[in-house]
C-alpha positions as a Markdown table, in Angstrom:
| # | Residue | x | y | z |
|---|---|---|---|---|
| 1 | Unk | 145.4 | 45.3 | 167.3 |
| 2 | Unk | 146.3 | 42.9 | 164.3 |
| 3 | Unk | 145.9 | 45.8 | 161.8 |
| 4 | Unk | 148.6 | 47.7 | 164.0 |
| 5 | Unk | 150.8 | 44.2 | 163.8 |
| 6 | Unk | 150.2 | 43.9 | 160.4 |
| 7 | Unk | 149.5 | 46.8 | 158.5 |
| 8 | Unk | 149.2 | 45.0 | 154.6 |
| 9 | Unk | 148.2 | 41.5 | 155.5 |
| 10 | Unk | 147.8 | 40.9 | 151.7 |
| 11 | Unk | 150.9 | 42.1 | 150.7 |
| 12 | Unk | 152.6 | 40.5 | 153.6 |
| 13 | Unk | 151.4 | 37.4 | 152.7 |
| 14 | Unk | 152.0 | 37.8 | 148.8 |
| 15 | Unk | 155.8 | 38.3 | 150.2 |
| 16 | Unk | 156.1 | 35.5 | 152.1 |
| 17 | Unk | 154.6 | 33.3 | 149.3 |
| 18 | Unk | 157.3 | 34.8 | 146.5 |
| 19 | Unk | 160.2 | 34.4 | 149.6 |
| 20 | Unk | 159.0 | 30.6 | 149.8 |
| 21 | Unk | 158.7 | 30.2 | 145.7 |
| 22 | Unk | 162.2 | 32.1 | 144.8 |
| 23 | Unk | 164.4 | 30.1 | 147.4 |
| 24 | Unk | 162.8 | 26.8 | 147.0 |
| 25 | Unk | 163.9 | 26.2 | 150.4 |
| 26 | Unk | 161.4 | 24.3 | 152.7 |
| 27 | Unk | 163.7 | 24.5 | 155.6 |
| 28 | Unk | 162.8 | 26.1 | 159.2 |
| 29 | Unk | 165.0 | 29.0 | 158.7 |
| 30 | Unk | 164.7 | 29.9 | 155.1 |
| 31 | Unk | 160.4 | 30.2 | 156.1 |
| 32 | Unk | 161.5 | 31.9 | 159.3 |
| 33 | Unk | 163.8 | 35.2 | 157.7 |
| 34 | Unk | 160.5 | 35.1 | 154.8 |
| 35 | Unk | 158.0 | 35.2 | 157.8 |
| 36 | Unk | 159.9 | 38.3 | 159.3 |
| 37 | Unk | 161.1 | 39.8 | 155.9 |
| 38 | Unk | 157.1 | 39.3 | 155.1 |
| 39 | Unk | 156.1 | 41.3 | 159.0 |
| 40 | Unk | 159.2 | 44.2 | 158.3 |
| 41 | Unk | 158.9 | 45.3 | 154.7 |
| 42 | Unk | 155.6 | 47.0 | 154.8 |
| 43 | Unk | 156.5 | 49.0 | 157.6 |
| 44 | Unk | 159.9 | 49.7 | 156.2 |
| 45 | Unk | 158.1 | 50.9 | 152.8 |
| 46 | Unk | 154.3 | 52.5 | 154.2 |
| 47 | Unk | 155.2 | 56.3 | 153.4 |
| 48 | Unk | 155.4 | 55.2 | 149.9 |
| 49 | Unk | 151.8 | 53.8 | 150.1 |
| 50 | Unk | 149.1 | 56.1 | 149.0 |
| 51 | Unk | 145.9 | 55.5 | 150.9 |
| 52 | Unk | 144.0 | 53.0 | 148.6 |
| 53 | Unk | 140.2 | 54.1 | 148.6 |
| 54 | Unk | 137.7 | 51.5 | 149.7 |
| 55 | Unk | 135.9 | 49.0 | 147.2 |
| 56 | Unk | 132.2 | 50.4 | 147.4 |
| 57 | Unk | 130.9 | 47.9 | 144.7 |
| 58 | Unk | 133.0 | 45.0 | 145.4 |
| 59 | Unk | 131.1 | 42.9 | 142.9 |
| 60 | Unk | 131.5 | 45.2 | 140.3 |
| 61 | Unk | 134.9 | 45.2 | 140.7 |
| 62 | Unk | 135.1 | 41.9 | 139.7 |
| 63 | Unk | 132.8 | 41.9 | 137.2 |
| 64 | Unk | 135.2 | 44.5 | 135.8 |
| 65 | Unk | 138.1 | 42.4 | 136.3 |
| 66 | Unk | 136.4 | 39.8 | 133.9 |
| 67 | Unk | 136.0 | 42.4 | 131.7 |
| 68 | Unk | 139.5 | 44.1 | 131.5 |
| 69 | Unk | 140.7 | 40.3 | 131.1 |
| 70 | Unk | 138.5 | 39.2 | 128.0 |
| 71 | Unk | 139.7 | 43.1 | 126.6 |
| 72 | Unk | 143.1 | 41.8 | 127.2 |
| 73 | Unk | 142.5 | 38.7 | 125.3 |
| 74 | Unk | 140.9 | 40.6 | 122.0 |
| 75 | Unk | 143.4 | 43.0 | 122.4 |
| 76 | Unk | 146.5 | 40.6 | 122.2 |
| 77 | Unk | 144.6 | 39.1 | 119.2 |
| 78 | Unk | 144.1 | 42.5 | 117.4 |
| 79 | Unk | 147.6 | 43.8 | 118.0 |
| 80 | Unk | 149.2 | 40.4 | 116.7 |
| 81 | Unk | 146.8 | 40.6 | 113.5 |
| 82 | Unk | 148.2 | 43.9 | 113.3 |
| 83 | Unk | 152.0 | 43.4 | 113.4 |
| 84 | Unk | 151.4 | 41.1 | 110.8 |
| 85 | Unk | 149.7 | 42.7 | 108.6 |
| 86 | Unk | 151.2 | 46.0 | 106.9 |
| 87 | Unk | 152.6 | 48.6 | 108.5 |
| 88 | Unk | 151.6 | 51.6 | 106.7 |
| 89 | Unk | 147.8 | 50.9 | 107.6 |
| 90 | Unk | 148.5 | 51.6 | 111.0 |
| 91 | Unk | 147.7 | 54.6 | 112.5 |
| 92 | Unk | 149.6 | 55.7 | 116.0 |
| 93 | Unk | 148.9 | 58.7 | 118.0 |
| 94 | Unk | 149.6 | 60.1 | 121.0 |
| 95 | Unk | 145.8 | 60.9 | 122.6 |
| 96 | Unk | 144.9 | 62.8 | 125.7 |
| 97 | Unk | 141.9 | 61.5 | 127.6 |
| 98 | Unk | 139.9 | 64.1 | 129.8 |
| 99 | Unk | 139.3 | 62.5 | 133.3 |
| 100 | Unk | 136.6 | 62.9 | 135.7 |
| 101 | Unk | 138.1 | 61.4 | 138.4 |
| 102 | Unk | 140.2 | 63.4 | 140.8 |
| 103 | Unk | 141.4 | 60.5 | 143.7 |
| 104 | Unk | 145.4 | 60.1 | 142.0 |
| 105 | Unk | 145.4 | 56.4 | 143.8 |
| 106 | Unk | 142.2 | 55.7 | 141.3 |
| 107 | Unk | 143.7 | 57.5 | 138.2 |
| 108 | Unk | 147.1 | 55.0 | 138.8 |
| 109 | Unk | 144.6 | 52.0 | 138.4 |
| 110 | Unk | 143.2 | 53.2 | 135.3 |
| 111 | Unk | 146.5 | 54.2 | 133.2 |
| 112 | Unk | 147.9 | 50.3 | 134.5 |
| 113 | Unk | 144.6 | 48.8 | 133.5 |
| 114 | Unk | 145.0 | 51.2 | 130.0 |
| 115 | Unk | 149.1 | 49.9 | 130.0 |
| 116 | Unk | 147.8 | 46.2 | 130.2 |
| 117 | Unk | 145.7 | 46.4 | 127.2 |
| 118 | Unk | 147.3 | 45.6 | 124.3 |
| 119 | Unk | 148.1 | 48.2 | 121.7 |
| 120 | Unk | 147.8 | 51.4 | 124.2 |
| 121 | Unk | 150.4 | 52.5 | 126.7 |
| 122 | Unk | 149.7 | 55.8 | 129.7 |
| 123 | Unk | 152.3 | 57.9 | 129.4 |
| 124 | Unk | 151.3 | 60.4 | 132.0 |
| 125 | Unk | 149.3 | 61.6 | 134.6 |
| 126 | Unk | 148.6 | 64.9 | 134.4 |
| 127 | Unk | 147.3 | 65.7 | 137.7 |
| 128 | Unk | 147.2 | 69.8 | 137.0 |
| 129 | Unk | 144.7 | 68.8 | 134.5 |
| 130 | Unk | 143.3 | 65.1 | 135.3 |
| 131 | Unk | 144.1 | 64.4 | 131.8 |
| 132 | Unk | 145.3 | 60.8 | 131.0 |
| 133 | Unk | 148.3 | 60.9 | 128.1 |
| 134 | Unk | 148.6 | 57.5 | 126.2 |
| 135 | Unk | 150.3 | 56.4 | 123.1 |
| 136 | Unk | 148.1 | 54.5 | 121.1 |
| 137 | Unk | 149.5 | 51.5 | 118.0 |
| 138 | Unk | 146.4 | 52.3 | 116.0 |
| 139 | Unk | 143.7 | 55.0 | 116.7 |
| 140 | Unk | 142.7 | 56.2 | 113.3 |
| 141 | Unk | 140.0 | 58.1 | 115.4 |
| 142 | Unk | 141.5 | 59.3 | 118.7 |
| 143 | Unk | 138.0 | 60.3 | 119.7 |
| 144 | Unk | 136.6 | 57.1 | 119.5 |
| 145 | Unk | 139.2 | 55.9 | 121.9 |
| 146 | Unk | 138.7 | 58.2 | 124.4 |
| 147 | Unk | 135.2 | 57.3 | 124.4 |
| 148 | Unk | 136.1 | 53.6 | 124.8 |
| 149 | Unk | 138.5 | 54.2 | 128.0 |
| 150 | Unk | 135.9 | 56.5 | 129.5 |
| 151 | Unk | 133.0 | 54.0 | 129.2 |
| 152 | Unk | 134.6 | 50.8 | 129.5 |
| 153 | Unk | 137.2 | 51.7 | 132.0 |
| 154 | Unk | 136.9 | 55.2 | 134.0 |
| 155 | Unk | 132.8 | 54.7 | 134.5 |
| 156 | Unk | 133.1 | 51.3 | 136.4 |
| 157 | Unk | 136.3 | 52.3 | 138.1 |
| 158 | Unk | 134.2 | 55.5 | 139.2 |
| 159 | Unk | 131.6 | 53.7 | 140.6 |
| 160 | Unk | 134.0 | 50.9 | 142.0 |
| 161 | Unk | 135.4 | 53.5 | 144.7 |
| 162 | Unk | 132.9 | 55.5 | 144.6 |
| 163 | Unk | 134.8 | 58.8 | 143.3 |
């Protein structure tokens, strides 16, 4: 019954929290329309939510999380030691990683969580071929980095949900 009132309890909460933070207003009515923006919107937007797959490894999930934020944290460092240094030593390239995951919810989390770490950006999808296209700032071997993803990222997220 309160799944049917509330389809996306976190997301309905998350709006309600940024209504209340971006109008500063403390007032009855300004937490009222936030309450009932907070209820409407995910009905108003649900056909443009994929069905998310179950966590099947909850702890590993966040065990992951730990570890995509400390590769954040290196990566921010590497990237700025690399700006700085000279630009010729840098080797771009535009790599295509195989993937052996077919749930396109799954593959979304892993190009965002490849887009977050410093010095690579997904460019694509490719959902004809479950091949993830990014566009790496330095990948003097592009094999080695499609090694890295594939390990560090699409194995855990594989066993995450369970796909």
């Amino acid at each position: 019954m309160m799944r049917r009132l509330i389809p996306r309890p976190a997301l309905s909460l998350a709006l309600f929290l940024l209504w209340a933070a971006l109008t500063n207003a403390a007032s009855l009515g300004a937490l009222l329309l936030g309450g009932l923006l907070a209820l409407v919107m995910p009905f108003v937007t649900r056909r443009f939510w994929p069905d998310a797959p179950r966590l099947a490894r909850p702890v590993v999930a966040l065990k992951f999380a730990a570890r995509v934020a400390w590769d954040m944290l290196v990566a921010n460092w590497a990237v700025a030691r690399r700006v700085v240094g000279p630009v010729a030593s840098l080797s771009p390239a535009f790599v295509e990683v195989p993937l052996d995951l077919r749930d396109p919810f799954v593959a979304t989390i892993l190009s965002s969580i490849v887009s977050l770490t410093p010095g690579t950006v997904s460019v694509d999808v490719d959902r004809d071929r479950w091949v993830l296209h990014l566009h790496a700032l330095d990948a003097p071997d592009p094999d080695a980095l499609v090694r890295v993803i594939k390990l560090r990222y699409e194995t855990p997220i594989r066993e995450i949900f369970s796909c």
